[in-house]
PQR file with spaces between the fields and no chain letter, atoms N, CA, C, O and H, PARSE charges and radii, in Angstrom:
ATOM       1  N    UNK     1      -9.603   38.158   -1.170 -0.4000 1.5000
ATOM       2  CA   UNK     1     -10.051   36.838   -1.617 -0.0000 2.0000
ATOM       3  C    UNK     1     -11.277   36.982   -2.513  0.5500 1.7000
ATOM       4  O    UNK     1     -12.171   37.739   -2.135 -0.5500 1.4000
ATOM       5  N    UNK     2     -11.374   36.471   -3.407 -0.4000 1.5000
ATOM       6  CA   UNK     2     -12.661   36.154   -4.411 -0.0000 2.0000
ATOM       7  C    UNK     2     -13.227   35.297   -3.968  0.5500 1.7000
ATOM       8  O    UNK     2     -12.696   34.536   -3.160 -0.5500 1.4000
ATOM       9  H    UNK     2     -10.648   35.856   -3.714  0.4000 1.0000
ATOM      10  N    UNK     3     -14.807   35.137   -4.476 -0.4000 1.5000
ATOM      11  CA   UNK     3     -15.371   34.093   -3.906 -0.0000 2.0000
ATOM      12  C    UNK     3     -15.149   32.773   -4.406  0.5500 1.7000
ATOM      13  O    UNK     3     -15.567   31.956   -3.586 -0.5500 1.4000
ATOM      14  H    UNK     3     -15.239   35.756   -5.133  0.4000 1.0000
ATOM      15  N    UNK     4     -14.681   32.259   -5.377 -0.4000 1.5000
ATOM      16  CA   UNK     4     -13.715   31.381   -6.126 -0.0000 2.0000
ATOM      17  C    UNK     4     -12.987   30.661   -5.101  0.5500 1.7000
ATOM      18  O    UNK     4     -13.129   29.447   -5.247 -0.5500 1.4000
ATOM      19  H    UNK     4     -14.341   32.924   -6.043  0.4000 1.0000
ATOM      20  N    UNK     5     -12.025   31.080   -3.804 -0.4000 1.5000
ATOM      21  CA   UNK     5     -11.201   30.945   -3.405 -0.0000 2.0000
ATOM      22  C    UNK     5     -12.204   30.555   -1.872  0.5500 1.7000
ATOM      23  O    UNK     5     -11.550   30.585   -0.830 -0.5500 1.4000
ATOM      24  H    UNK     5     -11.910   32.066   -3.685  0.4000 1.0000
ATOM      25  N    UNK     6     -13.133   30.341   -1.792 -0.4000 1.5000
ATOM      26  CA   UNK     6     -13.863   30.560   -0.414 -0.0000 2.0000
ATOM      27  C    UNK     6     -14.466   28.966   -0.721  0.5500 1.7000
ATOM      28  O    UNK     6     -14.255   28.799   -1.923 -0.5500 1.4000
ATOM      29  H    UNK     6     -13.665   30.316   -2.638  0.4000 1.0000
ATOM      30  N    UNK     7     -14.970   28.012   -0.296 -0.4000 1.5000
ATOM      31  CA   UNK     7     -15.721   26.580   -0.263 -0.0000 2.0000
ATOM      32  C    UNK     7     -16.419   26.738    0.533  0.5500 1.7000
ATOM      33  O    UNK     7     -16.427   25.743    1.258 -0.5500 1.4000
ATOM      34  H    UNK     7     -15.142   28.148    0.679  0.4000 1.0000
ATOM      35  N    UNK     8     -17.520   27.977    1.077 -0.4000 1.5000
ATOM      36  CA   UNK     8     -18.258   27.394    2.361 -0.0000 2.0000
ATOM      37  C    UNK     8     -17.547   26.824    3.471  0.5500 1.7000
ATOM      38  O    UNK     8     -18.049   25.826    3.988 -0.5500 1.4000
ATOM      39  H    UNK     8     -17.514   28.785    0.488  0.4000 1.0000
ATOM      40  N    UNK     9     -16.586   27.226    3.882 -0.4000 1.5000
ATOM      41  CA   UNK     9     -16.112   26.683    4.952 -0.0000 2.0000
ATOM      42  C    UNK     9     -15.521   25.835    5.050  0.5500 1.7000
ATOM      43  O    UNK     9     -14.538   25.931    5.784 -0.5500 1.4000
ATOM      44  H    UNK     9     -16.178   28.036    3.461  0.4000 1.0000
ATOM      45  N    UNK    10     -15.843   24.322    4.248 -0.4000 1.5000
ATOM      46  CA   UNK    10     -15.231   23.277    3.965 -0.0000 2.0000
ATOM      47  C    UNK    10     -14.242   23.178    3.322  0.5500 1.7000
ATOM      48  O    UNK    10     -13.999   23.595    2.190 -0.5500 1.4000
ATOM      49  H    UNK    10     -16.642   24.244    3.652  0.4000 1.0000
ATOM      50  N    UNK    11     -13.540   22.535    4.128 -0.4000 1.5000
ATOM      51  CA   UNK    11     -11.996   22.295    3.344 -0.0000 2.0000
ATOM      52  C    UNK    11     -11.608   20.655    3.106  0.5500 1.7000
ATOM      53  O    UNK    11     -12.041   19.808    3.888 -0.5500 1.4000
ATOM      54  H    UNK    11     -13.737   22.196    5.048  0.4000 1.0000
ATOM      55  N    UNK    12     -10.607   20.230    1.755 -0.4000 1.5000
ATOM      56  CA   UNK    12     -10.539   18.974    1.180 -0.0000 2.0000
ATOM      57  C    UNK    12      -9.844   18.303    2.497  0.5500 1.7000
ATOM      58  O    UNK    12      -8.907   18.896    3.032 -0.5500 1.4000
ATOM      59  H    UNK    12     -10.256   20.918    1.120  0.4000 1.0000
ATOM      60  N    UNK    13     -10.316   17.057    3.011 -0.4000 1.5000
ATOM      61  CA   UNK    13     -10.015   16.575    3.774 -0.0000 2.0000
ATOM      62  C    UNK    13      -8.467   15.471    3.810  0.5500 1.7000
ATOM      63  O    UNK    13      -8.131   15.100    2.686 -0.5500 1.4000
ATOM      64  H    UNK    13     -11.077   16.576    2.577  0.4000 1.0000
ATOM      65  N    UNK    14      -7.785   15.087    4.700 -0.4000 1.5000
ATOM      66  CA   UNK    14      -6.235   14.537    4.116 -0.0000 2.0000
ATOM      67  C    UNK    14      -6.251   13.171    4.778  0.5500 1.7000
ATOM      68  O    UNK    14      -6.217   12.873    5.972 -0.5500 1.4000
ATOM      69  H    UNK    14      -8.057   15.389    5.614  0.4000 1.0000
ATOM      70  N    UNK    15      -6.312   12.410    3.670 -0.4000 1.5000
ATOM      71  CA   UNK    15      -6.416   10.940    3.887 -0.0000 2.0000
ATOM      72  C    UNK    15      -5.371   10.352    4.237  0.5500 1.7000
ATOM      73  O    UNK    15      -4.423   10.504    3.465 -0.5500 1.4000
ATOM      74  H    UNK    15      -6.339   12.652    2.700  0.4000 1.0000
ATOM      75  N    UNK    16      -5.172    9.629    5.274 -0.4000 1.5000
ATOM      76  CA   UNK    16      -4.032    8.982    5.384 -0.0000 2.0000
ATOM      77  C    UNK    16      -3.819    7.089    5.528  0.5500 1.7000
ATOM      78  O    UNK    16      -4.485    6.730    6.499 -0.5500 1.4000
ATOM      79  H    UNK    16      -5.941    9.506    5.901  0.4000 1.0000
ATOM      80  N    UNK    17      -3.375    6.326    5.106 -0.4000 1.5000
ATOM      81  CA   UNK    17      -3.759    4.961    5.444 -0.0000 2.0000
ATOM      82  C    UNK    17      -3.581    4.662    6.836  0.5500 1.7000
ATOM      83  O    UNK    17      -2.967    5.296    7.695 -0.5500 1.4000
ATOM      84  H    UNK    17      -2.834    6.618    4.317  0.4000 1.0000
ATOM      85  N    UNK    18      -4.366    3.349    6.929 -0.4000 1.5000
ATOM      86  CA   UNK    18      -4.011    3.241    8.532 -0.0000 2.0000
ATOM      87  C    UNK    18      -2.577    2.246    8.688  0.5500 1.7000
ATOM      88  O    UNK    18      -1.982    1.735    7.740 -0.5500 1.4000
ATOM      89  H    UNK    18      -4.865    2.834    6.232  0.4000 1.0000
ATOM      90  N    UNK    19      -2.264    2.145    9.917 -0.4000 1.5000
ATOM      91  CA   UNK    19      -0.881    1.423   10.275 -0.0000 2.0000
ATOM      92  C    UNK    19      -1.212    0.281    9.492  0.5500 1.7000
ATOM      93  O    UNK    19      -2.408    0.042    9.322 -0.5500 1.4000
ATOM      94  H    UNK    19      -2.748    2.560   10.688  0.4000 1.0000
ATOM      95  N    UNK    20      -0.295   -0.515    8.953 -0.4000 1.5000
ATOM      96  CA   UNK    20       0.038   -2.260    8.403 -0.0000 2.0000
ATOM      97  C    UNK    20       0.976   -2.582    8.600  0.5500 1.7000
ATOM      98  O    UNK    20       1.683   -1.678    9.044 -0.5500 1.4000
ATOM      99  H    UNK    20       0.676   -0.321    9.091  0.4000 1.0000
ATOM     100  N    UNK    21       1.519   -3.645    8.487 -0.4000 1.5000
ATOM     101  CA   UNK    21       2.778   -4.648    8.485 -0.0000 2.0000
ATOM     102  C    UNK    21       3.260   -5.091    7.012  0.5500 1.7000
ATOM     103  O    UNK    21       4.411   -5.364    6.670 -0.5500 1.4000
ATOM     104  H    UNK    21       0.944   -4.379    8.126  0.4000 1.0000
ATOM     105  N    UNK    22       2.021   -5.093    6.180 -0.4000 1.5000
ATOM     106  CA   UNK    22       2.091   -5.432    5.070 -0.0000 2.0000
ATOM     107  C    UNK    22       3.904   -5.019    4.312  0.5500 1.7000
ATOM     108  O    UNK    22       4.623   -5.915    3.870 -0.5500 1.4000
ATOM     109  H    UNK    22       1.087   -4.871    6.458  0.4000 1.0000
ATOM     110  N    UNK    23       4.236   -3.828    4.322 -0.4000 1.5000
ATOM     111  CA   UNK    23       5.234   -3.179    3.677 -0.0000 2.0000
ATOM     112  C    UNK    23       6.366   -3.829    3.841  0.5500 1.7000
ATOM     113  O    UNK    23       7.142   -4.173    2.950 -0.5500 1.4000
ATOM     114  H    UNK    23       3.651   -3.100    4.681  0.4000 1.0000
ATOM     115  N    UNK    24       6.506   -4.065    5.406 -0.4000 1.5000
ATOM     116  CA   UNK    24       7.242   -4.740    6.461 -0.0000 2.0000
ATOM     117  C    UNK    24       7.532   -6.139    5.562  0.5500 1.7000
ATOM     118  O    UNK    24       8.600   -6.123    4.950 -0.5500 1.4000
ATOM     119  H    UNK    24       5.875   -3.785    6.130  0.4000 1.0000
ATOM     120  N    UNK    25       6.499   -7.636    5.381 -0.4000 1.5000
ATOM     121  CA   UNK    25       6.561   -8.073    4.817 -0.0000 2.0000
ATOM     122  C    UNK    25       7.092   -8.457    3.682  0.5500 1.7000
ATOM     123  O    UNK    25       7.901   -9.346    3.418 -0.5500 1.4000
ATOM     124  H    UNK    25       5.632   -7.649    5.878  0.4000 1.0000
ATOM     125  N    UNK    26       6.395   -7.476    2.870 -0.4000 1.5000
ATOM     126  CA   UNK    26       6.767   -7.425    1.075 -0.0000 2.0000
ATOM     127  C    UNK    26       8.591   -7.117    1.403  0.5500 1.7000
ATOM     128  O    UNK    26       9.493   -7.740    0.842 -0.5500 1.4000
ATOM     129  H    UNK    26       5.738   -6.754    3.084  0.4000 1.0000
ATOM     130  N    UNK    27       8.694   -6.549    1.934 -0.4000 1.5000
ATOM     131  CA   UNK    27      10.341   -6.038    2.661 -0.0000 2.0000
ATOM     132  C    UNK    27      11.032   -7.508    2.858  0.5500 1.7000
ATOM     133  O    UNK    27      11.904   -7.853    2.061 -0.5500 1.4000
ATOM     134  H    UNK    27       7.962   -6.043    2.389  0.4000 1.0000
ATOM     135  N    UNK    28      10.648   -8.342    3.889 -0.4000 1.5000
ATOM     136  CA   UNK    28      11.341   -9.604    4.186 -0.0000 2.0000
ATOM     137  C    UNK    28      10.895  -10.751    3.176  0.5500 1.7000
ATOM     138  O    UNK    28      11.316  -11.882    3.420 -0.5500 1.4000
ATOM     139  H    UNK    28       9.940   -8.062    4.536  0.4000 1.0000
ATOM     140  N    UNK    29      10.012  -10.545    1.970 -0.4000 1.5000
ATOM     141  CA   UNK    29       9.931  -11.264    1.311 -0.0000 2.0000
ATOM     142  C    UNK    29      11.100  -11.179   -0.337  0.5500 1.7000
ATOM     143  O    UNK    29      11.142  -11.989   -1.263 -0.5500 1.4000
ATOM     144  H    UNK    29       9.670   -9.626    1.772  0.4000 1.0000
ATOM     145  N    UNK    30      11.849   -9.963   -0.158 -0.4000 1.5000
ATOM     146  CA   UNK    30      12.248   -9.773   -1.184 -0.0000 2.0000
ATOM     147  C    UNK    30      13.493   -9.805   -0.529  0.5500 1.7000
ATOM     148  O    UNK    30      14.306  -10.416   -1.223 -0.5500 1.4000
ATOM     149  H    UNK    30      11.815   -9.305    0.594  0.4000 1.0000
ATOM     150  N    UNK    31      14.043   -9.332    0.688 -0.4000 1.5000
ATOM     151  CA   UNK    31      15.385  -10.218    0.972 -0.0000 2.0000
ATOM     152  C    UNK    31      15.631  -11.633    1.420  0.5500 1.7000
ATOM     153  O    UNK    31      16.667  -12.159    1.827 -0.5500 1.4000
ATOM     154  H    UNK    31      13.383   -8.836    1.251  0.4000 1.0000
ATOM     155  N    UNK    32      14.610  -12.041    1.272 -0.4000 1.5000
ATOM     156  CA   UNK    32      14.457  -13.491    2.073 -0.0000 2.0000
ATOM     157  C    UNK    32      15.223  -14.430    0.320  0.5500 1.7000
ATOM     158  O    UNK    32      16.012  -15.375    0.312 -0.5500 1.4000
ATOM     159  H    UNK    32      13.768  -11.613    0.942  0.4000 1.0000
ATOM     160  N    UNK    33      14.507  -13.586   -1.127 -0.4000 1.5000
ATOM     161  CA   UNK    33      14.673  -14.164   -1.768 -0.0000 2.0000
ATOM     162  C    UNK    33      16.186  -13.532   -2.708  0.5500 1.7000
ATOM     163  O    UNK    33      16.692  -13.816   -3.793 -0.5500 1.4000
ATOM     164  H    UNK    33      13.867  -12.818   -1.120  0.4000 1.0000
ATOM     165  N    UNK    34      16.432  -12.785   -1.857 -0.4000 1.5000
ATOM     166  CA   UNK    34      18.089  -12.314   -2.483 -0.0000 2.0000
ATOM     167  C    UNK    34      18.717  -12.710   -1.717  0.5500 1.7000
ATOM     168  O    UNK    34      19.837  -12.240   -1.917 -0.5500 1.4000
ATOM     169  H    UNK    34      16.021  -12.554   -0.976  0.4000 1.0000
ATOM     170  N    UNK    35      18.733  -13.677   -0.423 -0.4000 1.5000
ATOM     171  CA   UNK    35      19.207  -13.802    0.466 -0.0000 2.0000
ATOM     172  C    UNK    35      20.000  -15.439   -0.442  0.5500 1.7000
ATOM     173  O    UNK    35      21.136  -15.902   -0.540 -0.5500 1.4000
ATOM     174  H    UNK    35      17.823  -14.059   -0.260  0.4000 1.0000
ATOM     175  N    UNK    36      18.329  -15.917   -1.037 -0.4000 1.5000
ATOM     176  CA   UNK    36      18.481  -17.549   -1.812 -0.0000 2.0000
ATOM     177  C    UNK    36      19.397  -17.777   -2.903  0.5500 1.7000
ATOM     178  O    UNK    36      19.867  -18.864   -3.237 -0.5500 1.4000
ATOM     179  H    UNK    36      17.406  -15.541   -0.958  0.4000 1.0000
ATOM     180  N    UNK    37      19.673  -16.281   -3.598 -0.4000 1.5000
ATOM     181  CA   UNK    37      20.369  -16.489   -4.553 -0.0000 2.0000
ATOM     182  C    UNK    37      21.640  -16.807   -4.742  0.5500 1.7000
ATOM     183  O    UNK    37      22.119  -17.230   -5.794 -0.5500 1.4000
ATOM     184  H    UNK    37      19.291  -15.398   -3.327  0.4000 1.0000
ATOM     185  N    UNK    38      22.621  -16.468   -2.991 -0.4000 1.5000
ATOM     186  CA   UNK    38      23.271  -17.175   -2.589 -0.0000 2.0000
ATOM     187  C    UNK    38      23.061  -18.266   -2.029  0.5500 1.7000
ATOM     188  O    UNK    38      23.802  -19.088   -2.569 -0.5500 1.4000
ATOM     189  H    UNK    38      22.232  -16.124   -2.136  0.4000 1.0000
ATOM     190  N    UNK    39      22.472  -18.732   -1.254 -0.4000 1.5000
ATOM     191  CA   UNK    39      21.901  -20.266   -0.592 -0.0000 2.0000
ATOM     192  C    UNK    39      21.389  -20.982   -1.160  0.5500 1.7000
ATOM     193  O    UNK    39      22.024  -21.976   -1.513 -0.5500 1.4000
ATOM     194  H    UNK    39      21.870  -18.064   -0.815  0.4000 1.0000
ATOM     195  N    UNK    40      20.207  -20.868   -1.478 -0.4000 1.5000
ATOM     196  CA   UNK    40      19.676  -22.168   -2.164 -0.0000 2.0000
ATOM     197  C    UNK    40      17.944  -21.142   -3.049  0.5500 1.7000
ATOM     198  O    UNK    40      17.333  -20.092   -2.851 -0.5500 1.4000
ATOM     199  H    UNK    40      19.691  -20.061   -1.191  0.4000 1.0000
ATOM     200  N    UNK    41      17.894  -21.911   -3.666 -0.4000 1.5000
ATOM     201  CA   UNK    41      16.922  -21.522   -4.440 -0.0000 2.0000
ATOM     202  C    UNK    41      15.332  -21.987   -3.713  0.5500 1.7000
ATOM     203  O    UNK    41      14.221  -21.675   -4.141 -0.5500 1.4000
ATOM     204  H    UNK    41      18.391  -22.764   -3.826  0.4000 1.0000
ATOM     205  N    UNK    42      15.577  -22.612   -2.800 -0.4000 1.5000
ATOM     206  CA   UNK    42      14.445  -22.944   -2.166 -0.0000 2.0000
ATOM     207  C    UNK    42      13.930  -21.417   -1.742  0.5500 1.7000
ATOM     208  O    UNK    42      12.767  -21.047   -1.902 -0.5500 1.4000
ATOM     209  H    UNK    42      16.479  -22.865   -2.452  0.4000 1.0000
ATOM     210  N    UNK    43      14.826  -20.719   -1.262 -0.4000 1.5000
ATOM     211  CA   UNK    43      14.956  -19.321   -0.230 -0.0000 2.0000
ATOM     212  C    UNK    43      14.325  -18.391   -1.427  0.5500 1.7000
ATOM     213  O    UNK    43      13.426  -17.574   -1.226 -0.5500 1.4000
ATOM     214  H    UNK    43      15.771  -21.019   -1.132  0.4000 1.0000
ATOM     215  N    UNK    44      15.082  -18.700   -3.022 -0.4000 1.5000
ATOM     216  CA   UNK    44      14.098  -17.708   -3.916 -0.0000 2.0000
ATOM     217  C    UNK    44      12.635  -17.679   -3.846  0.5500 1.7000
ATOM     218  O    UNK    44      11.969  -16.645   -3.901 -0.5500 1.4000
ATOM     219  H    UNK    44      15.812  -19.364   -3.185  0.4000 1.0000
ATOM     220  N    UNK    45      12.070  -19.111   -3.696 -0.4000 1.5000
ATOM     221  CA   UNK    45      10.771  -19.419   -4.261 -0.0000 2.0000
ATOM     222  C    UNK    45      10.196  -18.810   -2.849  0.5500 1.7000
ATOM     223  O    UNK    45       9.368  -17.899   -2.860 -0.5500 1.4000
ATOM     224  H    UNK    45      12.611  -19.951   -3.651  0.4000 1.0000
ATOM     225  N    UNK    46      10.650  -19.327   -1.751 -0.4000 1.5000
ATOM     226  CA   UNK    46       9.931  -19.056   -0.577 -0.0000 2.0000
ATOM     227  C    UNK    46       9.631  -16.970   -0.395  0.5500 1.7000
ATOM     228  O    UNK    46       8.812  -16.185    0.082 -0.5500 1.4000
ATOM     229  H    UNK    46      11.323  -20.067   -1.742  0.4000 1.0000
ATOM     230  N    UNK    47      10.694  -16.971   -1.011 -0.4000 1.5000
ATOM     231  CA   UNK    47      10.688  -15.170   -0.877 -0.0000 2.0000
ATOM     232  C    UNK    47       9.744  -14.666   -2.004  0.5500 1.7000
ATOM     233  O    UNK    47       9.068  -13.648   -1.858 -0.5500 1.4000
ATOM     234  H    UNK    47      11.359  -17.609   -1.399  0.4000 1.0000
ATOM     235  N    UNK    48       9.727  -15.364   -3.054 -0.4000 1.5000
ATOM     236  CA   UNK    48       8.690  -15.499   -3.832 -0.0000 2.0000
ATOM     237  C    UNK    48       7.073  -15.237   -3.446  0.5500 1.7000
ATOM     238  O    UNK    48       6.266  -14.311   -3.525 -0.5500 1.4000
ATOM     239  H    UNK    48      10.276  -16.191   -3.173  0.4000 1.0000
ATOM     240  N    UNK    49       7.107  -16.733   -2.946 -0.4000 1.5000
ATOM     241  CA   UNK    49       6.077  -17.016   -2.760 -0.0000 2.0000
ATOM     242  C    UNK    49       5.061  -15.273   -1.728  0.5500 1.7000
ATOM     243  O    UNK    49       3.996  -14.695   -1.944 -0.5500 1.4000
ATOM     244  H    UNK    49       7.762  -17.486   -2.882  0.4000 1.0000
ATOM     245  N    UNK    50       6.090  -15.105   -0.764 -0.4000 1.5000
ATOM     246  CA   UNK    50       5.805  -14.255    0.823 -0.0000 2.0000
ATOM     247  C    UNK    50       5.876  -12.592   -0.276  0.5500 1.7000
ATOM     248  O    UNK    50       4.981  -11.746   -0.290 -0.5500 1.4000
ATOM     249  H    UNK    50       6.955  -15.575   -0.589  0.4000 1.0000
ATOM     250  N    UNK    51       6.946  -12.538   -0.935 -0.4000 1.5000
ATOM     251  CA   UNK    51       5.960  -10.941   -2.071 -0.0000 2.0000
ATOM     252  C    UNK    51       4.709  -11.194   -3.101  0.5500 1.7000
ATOM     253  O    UNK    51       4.151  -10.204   -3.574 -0.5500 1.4000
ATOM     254  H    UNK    51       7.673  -13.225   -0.924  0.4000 1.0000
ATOM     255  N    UNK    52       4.259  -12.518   -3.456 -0.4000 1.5000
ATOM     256  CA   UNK    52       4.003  -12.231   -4.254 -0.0000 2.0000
ATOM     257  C    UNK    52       2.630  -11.811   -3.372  0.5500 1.7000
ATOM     258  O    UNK    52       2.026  -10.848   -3.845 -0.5500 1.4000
ATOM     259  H    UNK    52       4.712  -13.323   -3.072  0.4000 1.0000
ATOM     260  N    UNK    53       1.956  -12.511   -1.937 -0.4000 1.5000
ATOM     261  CA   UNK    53       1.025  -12.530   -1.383 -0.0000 2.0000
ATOM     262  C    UNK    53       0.931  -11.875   -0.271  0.5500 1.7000
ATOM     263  O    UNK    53       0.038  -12.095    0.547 -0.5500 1.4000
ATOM     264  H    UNK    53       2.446  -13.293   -1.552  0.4000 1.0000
ATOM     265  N    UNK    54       2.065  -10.785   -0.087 -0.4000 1.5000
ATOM     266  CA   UNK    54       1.581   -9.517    0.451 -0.0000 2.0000
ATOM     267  C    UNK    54       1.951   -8.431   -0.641  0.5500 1.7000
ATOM     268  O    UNK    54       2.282   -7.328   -0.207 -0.5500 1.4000
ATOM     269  H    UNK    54       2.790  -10.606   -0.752  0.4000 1.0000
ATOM     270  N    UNK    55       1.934   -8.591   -1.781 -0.4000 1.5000
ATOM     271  CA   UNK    55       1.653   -7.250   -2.726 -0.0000 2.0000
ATOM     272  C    UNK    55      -0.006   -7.714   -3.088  0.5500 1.7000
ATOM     273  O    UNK    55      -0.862   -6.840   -2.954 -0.5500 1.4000
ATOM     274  H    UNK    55       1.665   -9.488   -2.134  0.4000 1.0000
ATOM     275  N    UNK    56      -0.374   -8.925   -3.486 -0.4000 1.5000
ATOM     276  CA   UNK    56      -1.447   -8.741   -3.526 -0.0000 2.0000
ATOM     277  C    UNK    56      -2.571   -8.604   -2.677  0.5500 1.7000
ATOM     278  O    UNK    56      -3.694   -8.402   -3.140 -0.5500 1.4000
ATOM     279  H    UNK    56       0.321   -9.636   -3.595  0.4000 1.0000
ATOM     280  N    UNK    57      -2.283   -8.726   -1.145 -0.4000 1.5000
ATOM     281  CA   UNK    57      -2.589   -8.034   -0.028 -0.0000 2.0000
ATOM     282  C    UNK    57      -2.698   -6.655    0.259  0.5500 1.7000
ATOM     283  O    UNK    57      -3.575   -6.166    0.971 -0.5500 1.4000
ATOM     284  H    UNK    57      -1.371   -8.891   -0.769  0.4000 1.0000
ATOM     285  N    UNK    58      -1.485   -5.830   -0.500 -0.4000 1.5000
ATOM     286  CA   UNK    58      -1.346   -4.495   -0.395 -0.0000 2.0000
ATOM     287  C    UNK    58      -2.181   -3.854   -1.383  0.5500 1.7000
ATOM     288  O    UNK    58      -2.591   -2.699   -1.270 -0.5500 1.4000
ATOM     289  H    UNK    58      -0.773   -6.228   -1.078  0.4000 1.0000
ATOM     290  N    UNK    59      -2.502   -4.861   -2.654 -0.4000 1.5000
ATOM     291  CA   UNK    59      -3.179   -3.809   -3.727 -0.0000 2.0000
ATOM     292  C    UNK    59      -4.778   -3.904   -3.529  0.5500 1.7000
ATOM     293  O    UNK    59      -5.657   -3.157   -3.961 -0.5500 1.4000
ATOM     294  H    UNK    59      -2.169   -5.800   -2.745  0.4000 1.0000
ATOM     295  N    UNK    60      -4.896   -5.425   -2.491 -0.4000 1.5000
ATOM     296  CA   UNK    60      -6.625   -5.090   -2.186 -0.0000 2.0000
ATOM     297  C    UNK    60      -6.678   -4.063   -1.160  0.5500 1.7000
ATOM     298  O    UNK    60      -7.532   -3.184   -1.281 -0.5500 1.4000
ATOM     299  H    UNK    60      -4.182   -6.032   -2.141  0.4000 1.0000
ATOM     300  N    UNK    61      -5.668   -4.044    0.108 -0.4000 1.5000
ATOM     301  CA   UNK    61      -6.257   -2.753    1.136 -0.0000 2.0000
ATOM     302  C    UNK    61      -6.068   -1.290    0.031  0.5500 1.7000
ATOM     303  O    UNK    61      -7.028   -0.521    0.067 -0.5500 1.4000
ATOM     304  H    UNK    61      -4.975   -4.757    0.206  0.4000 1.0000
ATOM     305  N    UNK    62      -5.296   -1.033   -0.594 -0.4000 1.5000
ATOM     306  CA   UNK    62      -5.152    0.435   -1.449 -0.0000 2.0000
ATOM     307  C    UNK    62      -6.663    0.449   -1.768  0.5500 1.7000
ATOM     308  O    UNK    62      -7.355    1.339   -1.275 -0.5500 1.4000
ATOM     309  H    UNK    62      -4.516   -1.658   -0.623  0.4000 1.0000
ATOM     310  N    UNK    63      -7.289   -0.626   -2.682 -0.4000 1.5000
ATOM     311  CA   UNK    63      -7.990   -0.446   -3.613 -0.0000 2.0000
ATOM     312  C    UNK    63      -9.417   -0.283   -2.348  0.5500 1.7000
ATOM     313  O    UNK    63     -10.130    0.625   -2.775 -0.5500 1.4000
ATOM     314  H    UNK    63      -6.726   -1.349   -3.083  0.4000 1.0000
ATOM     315  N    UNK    64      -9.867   -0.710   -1.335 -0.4000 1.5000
ATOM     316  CA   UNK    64     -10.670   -0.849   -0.445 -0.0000 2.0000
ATOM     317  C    UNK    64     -10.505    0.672    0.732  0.5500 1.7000
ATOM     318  O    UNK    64     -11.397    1.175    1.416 -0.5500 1.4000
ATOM     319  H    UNK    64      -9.287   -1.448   -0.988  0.4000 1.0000
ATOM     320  N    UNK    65      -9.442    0.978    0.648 -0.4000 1.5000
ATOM     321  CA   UNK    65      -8.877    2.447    0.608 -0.0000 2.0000
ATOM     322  C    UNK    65      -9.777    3.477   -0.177  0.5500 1.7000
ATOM     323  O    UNK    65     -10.530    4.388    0.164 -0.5500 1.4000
ATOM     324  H    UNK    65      -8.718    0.569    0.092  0.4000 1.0000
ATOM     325  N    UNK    66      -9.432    3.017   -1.197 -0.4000 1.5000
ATOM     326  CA   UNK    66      -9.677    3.934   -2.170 -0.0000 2.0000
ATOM     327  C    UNK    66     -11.351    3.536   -2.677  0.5500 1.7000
ATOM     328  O    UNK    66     -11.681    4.082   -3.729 -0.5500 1.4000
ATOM     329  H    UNK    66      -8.819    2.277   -1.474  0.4000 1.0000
ATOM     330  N    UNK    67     -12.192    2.822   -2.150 -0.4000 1.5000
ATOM     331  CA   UNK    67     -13.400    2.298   -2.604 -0.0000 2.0000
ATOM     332  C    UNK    67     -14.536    3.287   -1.382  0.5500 1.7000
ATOM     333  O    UNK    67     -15.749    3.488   -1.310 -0.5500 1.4000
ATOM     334  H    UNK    67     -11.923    2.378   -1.295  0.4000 1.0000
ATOM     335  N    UNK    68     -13.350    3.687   -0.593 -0.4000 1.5000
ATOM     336  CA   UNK    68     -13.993    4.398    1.090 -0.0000 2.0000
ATOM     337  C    UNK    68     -14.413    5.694    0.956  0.5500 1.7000
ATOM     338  O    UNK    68     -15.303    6.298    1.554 -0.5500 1.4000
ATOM     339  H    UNK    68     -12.366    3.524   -0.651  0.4000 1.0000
ATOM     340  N    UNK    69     -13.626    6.062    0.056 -0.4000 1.5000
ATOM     341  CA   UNK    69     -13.415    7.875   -0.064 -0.0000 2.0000
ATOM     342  C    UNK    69     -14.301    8.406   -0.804  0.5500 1.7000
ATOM     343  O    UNK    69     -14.807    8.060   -1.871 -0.5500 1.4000
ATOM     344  H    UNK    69     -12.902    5.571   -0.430  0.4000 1.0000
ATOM     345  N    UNK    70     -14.482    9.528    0.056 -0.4000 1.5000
ATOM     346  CA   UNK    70     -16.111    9.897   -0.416 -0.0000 2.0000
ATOM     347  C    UNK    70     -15.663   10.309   -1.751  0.5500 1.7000
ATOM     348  O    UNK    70     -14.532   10.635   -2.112 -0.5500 1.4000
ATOM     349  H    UNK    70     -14.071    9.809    0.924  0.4000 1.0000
ATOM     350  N    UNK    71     -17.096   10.213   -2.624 -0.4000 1.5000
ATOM     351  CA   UNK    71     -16.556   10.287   -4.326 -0.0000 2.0000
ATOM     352  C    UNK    71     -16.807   11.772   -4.892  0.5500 1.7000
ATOM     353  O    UNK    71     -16.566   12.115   -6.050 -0.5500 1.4000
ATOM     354  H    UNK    71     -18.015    9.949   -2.331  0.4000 1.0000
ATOM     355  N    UNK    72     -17.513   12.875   -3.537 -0.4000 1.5000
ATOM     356  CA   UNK    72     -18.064   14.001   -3.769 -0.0000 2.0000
ATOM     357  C    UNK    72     -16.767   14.994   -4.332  0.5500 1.7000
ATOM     358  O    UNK    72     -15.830   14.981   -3.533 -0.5500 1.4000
ATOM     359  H    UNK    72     -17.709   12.597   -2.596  0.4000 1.0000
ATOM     360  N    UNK    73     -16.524   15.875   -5.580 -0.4000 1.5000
ATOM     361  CA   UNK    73     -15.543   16.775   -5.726 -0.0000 2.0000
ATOM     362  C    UNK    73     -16.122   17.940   -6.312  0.5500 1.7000
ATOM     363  O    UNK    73     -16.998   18.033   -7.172 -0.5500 1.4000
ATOM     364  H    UNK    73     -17.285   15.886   -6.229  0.4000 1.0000
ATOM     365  N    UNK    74     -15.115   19.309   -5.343 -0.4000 1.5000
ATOM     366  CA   UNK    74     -15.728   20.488   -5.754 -0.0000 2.0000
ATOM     367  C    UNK    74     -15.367   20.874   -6.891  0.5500 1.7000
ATOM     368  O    UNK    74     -15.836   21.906   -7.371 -0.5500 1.4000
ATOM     369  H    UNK    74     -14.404   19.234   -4.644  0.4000 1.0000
């Protein structure tokens, strides 16, 4: 090994998100609204409505995620 290949010991740490439902959601919001396209169009908007406000749910936890992590790189 070179010393190149050595960090003091420290090694890059592995981030993982924590549990949500969110995905779950965005999931029943997008068959809820393919579900409408046979039924009624009420079922589009409503499936609509339920992705459009857990994707933008999902892109504030990513971004608050990603606002956490230490900014230090070797």
């Amino acid at each position: 090994m070179t010393p190149h290949d050595q960090r003091d010991g420290a090694g890059e740490q592995i981030h993982l998100p924590g549990p949500t439902l969110v995905p779950f959601f965005a999931a029943v919001g997008i068959a809820t609204a393919l579900v409408g396209l046979i039924l009624s169009w009420w079922f589009v908007a409503l499936g609509g409505v339920i992705l459009l406000i857990t994707v933008t749910r999902w892109i504030g936890d990513v971004r608050n995620d990603i606002a956490s992590l230490p900014t230090e790189r070797h």
